[in-house]
PATI-565410 format. One record per residue (C-alpha): residue number from 1; residue in three letters; x, y, z. Coordinates in nm, 4 decimals, m for minus. Layout:
REM PATI-565410
{num->NUM	residu->ALA	xx->X	yy->Y	zz->Z}
...
//
This chain:
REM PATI-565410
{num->1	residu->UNK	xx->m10.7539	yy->1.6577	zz->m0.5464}
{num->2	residu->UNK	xx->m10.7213	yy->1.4574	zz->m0.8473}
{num->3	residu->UNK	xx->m10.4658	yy->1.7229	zz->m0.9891}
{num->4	residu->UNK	xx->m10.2684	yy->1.7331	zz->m0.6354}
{num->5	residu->UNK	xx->m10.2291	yy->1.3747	zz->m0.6934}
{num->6	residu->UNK	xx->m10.1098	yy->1.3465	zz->m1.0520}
{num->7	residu->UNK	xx->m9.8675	yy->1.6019	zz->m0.9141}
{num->8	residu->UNK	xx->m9.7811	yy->1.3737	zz->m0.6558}
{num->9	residu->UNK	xx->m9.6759	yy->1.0783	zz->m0.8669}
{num->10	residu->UNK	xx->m9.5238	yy->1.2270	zz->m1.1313}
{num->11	residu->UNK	xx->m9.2428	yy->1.3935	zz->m0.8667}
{num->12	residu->UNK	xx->m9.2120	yy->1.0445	zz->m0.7550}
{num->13	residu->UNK	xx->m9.1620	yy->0.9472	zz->m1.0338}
{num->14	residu->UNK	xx->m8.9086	yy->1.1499	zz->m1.1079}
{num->15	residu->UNK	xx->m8.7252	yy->1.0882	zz->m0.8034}
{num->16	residu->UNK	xx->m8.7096	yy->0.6731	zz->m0.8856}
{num->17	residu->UNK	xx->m8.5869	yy->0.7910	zz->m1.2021}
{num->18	residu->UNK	xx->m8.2964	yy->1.0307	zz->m1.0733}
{num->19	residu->UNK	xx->m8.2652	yy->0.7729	zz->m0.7887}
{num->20	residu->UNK	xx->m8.2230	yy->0.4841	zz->m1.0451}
{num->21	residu->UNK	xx->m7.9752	yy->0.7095	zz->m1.2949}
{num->22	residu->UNK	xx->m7.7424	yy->0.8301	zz->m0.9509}
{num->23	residu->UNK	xx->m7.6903	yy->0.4531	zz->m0.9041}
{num->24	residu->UNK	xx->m7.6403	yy->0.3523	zz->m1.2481}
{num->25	residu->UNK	xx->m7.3562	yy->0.6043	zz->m1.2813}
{num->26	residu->UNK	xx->m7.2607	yy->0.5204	zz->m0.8996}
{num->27	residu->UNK	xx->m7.2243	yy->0.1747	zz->m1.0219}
{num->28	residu->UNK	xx->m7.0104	yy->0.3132	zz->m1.3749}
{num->29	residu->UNK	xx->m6.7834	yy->0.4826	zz->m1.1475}
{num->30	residu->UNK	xx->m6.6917	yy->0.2597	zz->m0.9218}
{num->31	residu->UNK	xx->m6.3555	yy->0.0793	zz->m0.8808}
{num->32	residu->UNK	xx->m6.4119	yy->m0.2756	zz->m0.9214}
{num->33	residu->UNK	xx->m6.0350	yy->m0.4186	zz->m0.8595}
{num->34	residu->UNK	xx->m5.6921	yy->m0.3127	zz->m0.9862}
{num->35	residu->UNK	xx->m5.3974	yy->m0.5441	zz->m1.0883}
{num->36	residu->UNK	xx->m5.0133	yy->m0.4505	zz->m1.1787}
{num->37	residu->UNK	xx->m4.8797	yy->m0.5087	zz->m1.4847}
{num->38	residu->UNK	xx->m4.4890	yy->m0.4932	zz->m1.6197}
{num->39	residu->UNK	xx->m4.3137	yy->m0.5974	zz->m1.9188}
{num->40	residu->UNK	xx->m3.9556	yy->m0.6752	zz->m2.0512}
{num->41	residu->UNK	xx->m3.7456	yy->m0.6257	zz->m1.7295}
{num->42	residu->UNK	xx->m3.5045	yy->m0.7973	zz->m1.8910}
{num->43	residu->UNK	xx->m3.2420	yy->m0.8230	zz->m1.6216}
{num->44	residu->UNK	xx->m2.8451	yy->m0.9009	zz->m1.6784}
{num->45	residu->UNK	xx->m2.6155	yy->m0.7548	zz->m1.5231}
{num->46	residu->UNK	xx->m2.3806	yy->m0.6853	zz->m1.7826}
{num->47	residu->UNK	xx->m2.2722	yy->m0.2730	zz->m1.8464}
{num->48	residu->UNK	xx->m2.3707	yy->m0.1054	zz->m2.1449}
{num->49	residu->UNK	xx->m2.2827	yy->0.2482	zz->m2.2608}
{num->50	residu->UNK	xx->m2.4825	yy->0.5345	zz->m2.0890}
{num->51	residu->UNK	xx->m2.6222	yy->0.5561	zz->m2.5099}
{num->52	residu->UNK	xx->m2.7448	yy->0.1827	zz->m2.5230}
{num->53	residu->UNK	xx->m3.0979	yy->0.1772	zz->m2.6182}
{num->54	residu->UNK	xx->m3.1265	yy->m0.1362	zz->m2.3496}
{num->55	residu->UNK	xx->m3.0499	yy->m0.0794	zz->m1.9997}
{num->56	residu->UNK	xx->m3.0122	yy->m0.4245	zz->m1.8298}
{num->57	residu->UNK	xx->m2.7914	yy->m0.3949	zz->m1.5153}
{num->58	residu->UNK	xx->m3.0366	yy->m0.0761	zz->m1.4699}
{num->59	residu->UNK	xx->m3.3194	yy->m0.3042	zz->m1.4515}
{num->60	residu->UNK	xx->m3.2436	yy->m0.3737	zz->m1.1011}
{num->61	residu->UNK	xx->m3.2850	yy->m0.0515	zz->m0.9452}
{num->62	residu->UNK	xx->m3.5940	yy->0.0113	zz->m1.1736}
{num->63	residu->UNK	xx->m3.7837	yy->m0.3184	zz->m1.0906}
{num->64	residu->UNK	xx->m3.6611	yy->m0.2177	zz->m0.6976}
{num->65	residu->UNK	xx->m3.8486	yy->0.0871	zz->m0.6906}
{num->66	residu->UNK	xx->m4.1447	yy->m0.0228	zz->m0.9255}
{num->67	residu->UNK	xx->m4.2462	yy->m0.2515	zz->m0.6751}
{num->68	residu->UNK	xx->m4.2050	yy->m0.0043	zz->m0.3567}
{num->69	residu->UNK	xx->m4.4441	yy->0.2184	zz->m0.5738}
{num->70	residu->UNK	xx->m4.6754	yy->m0.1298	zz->m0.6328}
{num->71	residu->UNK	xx->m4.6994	yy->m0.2073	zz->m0.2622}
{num->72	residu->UNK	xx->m4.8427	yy->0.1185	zz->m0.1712}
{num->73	residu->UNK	xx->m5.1196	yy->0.0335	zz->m0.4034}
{num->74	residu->UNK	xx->m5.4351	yy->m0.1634	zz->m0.3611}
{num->75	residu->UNK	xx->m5.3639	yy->m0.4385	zz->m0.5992}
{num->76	residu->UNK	xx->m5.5421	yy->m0.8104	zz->m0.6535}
{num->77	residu->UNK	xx->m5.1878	yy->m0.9006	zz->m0.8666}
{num->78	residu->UNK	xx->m4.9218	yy->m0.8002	zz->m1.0548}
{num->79	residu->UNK	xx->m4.8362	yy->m0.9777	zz->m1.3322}
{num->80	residu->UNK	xx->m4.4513	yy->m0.9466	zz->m1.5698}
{num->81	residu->UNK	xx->m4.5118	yy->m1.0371	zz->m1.9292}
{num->82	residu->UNK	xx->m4.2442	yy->m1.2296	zz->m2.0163}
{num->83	residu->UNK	xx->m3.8330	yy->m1.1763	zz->m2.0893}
{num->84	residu->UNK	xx->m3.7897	yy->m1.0932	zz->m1.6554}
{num->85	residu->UNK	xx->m3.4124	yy->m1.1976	zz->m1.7618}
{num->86	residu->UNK	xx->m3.2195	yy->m1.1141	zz->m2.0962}
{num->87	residu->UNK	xx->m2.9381	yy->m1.4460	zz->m2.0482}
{num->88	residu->UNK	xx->m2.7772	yy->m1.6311	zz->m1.8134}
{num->89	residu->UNK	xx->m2.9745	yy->m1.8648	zz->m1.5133}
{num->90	residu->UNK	xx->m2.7909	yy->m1.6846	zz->m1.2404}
{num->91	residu->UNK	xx->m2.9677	yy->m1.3567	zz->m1.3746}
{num->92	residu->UNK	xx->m3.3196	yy->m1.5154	zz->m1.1869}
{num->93	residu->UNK	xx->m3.0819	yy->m1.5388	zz->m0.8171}
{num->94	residu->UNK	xx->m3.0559	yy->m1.1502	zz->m0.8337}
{num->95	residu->UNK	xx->m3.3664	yy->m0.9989	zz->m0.9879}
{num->96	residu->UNK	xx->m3.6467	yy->m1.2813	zz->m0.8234}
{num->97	residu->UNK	xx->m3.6089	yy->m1.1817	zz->m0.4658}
{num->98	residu->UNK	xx->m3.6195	yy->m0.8189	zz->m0.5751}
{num->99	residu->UNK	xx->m3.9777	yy->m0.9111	zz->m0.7635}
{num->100	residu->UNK	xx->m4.0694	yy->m1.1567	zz->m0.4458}
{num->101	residu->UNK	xx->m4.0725	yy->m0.8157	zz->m0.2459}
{num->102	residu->UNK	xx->m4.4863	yy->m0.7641	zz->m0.3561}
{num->103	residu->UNK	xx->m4.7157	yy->m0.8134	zz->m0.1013}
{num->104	residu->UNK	xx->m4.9851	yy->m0.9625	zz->m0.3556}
{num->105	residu->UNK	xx->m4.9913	yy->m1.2150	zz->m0.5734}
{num->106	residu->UNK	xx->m4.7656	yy->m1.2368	zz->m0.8359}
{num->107	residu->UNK	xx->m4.7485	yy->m1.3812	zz->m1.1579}
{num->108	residu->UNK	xx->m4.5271	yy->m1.4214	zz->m1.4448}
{num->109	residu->UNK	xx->m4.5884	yy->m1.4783	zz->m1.8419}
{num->110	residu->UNK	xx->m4.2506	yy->m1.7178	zz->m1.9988}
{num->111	residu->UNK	xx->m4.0591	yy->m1.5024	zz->m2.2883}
{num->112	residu->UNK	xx->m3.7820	yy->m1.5781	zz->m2.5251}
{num->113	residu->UNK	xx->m3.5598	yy->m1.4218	zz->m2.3237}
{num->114	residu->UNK	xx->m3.6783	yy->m1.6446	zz->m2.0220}
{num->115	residu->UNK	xx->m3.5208	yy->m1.9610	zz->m2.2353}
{num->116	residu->UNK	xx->m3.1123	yy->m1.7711	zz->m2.3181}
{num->117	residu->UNK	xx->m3.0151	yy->m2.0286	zz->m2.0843}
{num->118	residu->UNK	xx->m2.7711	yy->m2.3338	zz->m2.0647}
{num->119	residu->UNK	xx->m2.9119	yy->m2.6233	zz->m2.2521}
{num->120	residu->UNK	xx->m2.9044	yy->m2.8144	zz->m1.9279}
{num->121	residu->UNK	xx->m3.1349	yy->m2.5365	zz->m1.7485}
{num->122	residu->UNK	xx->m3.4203	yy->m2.4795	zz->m1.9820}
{num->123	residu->UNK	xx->m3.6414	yy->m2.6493	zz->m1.8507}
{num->124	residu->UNK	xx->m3.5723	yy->m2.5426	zz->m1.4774}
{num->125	residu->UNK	xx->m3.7125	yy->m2.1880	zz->m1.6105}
{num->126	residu->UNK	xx->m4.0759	yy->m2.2583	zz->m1.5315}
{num->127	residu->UNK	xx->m3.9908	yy->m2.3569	zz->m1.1730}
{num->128	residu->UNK	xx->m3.7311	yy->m2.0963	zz->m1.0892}
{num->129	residu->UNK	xx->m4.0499	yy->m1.8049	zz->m1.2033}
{num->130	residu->UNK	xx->m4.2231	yy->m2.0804	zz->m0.9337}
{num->131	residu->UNK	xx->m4.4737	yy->m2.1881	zz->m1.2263}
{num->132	residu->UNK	xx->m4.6123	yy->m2.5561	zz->m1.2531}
{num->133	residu->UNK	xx->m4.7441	yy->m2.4823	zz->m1.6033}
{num->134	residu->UNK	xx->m4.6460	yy->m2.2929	zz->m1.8969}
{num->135	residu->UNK	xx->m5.0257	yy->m2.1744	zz->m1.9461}
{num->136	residu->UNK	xx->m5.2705	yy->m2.1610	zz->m1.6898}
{num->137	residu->UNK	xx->m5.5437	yy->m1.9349	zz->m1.5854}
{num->138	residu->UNK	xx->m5.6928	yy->m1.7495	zz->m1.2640}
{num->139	residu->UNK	xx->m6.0147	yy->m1.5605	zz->m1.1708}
{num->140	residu->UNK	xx->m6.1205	yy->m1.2584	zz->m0.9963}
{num->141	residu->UNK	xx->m6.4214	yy->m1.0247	zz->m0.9383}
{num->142	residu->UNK	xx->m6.5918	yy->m1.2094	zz->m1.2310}
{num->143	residu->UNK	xx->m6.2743	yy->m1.1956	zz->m1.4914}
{num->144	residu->UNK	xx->m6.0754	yy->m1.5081	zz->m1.6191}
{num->145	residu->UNK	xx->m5.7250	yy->m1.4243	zz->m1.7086}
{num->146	residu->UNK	xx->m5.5228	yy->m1.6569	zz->m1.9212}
{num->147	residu->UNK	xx->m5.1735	yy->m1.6706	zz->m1.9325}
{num->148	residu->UNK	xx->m5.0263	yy->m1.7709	zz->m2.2475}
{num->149	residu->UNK	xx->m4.7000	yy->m1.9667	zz->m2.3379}
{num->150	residu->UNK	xx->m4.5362	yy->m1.8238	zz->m2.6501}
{num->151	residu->UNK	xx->m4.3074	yy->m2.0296	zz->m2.6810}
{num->152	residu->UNK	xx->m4.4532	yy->m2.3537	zz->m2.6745}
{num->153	residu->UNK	xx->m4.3257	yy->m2.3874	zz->m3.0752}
{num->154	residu->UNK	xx->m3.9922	yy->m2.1783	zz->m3.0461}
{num->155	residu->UNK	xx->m3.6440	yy->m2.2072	zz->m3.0980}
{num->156	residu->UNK	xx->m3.5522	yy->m2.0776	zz->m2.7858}
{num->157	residu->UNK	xx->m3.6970	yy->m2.2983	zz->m2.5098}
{num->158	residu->UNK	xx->m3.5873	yy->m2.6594	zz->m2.5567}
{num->159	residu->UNK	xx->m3.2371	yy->m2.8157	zz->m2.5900}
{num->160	residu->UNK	xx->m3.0385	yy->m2.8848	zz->m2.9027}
{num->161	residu->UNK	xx->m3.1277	yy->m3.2545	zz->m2.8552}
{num->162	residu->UNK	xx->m3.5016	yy->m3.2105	zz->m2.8314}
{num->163	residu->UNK	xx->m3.7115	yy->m3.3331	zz->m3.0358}
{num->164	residu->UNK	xx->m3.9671	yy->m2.9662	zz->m3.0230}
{num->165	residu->UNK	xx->m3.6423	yy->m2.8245	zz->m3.0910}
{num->166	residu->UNK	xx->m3.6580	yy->m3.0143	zz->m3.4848}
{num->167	residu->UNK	xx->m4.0325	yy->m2.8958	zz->m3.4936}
{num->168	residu->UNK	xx->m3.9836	yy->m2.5426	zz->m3.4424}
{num->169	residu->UNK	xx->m3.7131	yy->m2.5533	zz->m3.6832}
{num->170	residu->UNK	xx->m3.9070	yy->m2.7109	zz->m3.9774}
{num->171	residu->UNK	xx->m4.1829	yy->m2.5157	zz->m3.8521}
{num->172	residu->UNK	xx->m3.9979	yy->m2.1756	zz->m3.9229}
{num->173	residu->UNK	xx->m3.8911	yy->m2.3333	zz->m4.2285}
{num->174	residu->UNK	xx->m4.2414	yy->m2.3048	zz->m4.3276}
{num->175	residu->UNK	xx->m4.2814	yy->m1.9894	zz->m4.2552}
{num->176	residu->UNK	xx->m4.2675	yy->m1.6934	zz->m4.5309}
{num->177	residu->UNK	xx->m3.8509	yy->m1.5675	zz->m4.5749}
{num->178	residu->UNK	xx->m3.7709	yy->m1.3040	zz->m4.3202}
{num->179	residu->UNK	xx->m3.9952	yy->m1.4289	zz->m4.0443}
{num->180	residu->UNK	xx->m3.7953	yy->m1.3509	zz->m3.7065}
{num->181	residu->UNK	xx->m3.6149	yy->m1.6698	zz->m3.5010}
{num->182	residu->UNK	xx->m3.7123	yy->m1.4976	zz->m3.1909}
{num->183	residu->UNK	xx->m4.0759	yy->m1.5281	zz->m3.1660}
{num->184	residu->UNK	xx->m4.2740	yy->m1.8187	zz->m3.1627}
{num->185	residu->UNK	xx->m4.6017	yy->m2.0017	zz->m3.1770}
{num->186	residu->UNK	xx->m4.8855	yy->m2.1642	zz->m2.9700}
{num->187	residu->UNK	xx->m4.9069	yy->m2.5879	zz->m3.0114}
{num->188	residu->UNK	xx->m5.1916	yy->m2.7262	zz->m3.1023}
{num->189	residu->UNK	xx->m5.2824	yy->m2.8684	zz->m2.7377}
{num->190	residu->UNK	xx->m5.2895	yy->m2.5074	zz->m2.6443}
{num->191	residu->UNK	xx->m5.4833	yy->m2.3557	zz->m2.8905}
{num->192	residu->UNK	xx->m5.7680	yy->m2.6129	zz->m2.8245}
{num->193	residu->UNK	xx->m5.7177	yy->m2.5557	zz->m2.4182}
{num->194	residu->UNK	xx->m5.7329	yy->m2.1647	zz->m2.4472}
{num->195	residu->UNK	xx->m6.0824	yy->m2.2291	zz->m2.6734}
{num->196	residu->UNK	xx->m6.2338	yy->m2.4192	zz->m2.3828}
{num->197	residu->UNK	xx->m6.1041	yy->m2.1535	zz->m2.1371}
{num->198	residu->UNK	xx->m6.2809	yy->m1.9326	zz->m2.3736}
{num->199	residu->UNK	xx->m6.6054	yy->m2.1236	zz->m2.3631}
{num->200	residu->UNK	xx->m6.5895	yy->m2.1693	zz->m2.0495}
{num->201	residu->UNK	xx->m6.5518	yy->m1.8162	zz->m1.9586}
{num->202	residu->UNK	xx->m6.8505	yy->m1.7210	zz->m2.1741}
{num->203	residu->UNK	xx->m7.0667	yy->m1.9784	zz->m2.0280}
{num->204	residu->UNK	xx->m7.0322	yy->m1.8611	zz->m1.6476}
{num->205	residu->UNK	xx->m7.0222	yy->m1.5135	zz->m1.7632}
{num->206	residu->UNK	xx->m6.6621	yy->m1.4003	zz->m1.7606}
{num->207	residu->UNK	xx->m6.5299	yy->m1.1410	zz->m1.8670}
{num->208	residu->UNK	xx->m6.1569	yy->m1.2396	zz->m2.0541}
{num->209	residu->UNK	xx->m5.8394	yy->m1.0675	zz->m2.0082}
{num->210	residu->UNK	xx->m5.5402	yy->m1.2796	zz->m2.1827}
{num->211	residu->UNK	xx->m5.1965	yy->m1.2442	zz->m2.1081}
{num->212	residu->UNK	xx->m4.9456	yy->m1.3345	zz->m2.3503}
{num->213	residu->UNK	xx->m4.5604	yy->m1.2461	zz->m2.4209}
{num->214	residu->UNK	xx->m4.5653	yy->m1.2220	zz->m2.7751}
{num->215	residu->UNK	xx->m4.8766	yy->m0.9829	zz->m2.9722}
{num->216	residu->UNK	xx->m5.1163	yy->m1.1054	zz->m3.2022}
{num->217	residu->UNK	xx->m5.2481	yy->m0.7363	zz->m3.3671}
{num->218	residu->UNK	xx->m5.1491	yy->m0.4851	zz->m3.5335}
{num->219	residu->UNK	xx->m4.9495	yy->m0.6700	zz->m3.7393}
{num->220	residu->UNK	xx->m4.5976	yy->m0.6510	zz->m3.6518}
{num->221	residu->UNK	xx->m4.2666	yy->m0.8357	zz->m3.6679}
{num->222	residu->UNK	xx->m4.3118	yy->m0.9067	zz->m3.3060}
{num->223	residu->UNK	xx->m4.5839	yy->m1.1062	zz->m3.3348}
{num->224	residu->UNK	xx->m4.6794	yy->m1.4965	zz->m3.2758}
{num->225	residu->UNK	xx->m4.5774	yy->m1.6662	zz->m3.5703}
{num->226	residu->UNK	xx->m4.9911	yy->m1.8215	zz->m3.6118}
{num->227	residu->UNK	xx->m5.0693	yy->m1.4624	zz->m3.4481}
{num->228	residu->UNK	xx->m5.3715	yy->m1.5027	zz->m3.7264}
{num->229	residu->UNK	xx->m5.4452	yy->m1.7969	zz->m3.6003}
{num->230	residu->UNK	xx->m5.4777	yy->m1.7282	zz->m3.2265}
{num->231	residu->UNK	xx->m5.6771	yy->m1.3708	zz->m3.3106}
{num->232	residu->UNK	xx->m5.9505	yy->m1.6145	zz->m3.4619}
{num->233	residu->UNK	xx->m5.9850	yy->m1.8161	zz->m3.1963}
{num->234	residu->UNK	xx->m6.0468	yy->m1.5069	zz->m2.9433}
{num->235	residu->UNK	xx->m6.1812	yy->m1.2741	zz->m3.2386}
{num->236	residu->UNK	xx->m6.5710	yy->m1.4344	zz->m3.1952}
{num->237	residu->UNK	xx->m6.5702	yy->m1.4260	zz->m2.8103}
{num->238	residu->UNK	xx->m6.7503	yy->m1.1040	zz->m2.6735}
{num->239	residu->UNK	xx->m6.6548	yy->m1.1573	zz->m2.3248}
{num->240	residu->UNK	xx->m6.2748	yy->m1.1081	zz->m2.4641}
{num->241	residu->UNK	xx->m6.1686	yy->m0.7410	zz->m2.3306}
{num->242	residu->UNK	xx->m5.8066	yy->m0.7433	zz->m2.3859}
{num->243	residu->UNK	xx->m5.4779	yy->m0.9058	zz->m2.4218}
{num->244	residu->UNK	xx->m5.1806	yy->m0.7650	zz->m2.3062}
{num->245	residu->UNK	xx->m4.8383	yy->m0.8181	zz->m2.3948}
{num->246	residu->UNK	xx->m4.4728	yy->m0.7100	zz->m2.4371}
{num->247	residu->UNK	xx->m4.1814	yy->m0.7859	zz->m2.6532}
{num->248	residu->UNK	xx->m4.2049	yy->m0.5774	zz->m2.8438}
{num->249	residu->UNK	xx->m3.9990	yy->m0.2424	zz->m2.6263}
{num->250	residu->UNK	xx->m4.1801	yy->0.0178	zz->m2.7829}
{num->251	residu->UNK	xx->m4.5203	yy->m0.0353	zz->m2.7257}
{num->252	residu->UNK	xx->m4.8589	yy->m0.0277	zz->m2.9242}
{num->253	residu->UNK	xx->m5.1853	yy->m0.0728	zz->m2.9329}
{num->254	residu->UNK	xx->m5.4822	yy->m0.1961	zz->m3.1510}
{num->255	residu->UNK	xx->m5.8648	yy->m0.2416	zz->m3.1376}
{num->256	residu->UNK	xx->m6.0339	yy->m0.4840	zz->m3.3606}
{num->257	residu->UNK	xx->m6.3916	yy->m0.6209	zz->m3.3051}
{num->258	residu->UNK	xx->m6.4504	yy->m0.4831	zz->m2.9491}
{num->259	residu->UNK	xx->m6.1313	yy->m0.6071	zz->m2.8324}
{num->260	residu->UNK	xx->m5.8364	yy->m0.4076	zz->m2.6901}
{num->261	residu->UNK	xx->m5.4720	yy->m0.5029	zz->m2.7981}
{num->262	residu->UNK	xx->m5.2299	yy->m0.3739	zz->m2.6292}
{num->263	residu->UNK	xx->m4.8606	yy->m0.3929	zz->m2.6226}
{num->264	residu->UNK	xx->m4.6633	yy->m0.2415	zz->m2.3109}
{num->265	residu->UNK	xx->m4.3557	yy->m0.0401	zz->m2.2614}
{num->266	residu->UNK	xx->m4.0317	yy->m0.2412	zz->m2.2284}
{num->267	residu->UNK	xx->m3.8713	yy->m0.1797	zz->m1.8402}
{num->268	residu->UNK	xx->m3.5565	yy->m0.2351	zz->m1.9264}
{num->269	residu->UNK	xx->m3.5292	yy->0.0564	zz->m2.2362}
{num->270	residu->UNK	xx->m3.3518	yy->0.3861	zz->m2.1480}
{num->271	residu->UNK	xx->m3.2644	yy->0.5446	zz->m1.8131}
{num->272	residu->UNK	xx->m3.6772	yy->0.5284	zz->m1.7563}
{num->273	residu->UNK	xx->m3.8873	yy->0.2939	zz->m1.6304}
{num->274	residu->UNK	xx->m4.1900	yy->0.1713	zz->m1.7707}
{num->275	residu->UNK	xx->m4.4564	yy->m0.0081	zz->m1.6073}
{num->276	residu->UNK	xx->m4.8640	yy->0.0177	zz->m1.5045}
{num->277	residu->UNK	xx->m5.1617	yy->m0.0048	zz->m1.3022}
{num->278	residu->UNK	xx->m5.4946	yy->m0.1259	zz->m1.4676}
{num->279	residu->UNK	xx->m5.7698	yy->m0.0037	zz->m1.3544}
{num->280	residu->UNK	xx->m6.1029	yy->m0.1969	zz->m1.4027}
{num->281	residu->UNK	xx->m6.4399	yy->m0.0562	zz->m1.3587}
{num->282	residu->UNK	xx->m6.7613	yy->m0.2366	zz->m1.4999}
{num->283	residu->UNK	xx->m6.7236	yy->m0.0399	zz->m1.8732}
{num->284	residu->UNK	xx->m6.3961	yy->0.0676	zz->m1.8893}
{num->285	residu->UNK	xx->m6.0085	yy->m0.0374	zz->m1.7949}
{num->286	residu->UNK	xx->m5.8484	yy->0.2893	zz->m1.6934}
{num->287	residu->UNK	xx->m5.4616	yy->0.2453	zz->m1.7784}
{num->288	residu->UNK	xx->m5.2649	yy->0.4371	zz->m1.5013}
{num->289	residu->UNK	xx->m4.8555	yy->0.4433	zz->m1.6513}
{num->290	residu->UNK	xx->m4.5430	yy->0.5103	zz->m1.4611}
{num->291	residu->UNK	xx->m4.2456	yy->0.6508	zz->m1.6240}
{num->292	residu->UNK	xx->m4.2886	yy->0.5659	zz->m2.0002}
{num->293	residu->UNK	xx->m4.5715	yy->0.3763	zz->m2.0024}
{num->294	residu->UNK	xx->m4.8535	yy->0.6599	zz->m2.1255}
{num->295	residu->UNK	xx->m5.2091	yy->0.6409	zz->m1.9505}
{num->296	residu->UNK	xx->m5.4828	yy->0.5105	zz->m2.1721}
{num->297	residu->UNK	xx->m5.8775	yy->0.4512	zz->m2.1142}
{num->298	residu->UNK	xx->m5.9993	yy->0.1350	zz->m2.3037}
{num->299	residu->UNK	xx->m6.4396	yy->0.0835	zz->m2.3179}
{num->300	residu->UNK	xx->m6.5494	yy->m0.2648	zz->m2.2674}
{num->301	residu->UNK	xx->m6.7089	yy->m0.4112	zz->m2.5199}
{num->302	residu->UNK	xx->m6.7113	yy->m0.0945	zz->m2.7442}
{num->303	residu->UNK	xx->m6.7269	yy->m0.1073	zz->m3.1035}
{num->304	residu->UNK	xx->m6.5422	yy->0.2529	zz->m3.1939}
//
């Protein structure tokens, strides 16, 4: 009897223990939320040879169909990473209502490109992309995402007869010989906000995706110009799990102290699109491309 009952337990125990490993994986596997994400549209309509490495009145009919593939997706957002335009203000009349076409939130990341506007219309660029601040931040299914402003020290974004205009030129001045015009840097002000975001986030238990137009790592000539400045201010943060950007066309990618880095596809390159969907379960972010945008898996809070 004694025997019958050891017997007894021990399949029970085994079954909690299958029982309790089925969920666990259940839980692994299962699709938390997925978000949109596209880079560089870059629209003008201005003709190029059927050769040109850049695409911009092409942009339209890409973006057009991107986001009839988008809508027939489950999606919390979709976020564009910066340069929507390449130049002119009118550029926003014809490619915005083509974007405005999403059925979920949408949000948009300021570039360079953004700013290759009349002096007189810079600083109607944040409203037009129907943003109240340059940087801000927004939360769902436990994740923080902060948007960045790259260009809050540039060259680009303020008017001949600002003074930030002065800054960013002495501030390039500074900077070793060679170092592109066409990036640019994140102001003090910002640098401290995105640390409290940062704490904050870590204190309620957030997990951190950031959102920027210019990258931070690998190093590259695309990057912030204090890119070393803003990796060690997210560098120390576990919670961090990515940050995504574009400008840089051709893509890349780079993983440095548990955190992903990665750089998407340009849209408006070649005859192709380029765009995603990320996927985020609770230990992974399953990249899903379109067009030239490859798929990629990236572990959370992996140390490979």
């Amino acid at each position: 009897m004694e025997a019958l009952m050891k017997i007894r337990l021990s399949l029970l125990s085994f079954i909690f223990a299958f029982l309790a490993c089925y969920s666990h994986s259940e839980e692994i596997d299962k699709l938390h939320f997925s978000f949109g994400v596209i880079a560089d549209c870059q629209y003008c309509n201005i003709k190029t040879s059927k050769d040109a490495k850049r695409q911009y009145a092409l942009s339209k009919r890409k973006l057009a169909d991107c986001v009839e593939n988008l809508n027939q997706i489950d999606l919390e957002f979709v976020v564009h990473l910066g340069d929507f335009i390449d130049r002119d203000f009118s550029s926003f009349k014809e490619i915005l209502p083509i974007f405005n076409r999403l059925r979920t939130r949408s949000y948009h990341v300021l570039g360079n490109h953004d700013f290759s506007v009349a002096d007189e219309l810079k600083s109607k660029v944040p409203k037009v992309l129907g943003l109240n601040k340059k940087y801000y931040q927004f939360r769902s299914h436990g994740y923080r995402f902060l948007v960045l402003d790259g260009n809050d020290i540039s060259l680009h974004a303020y008017p001949l007869s600002d003074p930030r205009k002065k800054y960013a030129e002495d501030y390039h001045k500074a900077l070793p010989s060679g170092t592109p015009l066409w990036n640019g840097a994140l102001g003090k002000v910002q640098l401290d906000w995105l640390k409290t975001e940062l704490q904050a986030a870590e204190k309620v238990g957030d997990n951190v995706i950031i959102f920027c137009h210019f990258p931070v790592y690998p190093e590259n000539i695309h990057n912030l110009w204090n890119a070393g400045e803003v990796l060690s201010s997210i560098r120390r943060f576990k919670n961090v799990v990515a940050y995504m950007n574009g400008h840089n066309h051709a893509g890349g990618y780079g993983f440095f102290d548990g955190q992903h880095f990665l750089t998407l596809k340009g849209m408006v390159d070649s005859h192709e699109s380029a765009y995603s969907v990320v996927n985020v379960y609770r230990d992974r972010l399953e990249i899903s491309g379109f067009g030239r945008q490859k798929d990629m898996s990236l572990t959370i809070n992996s140390s490979e």
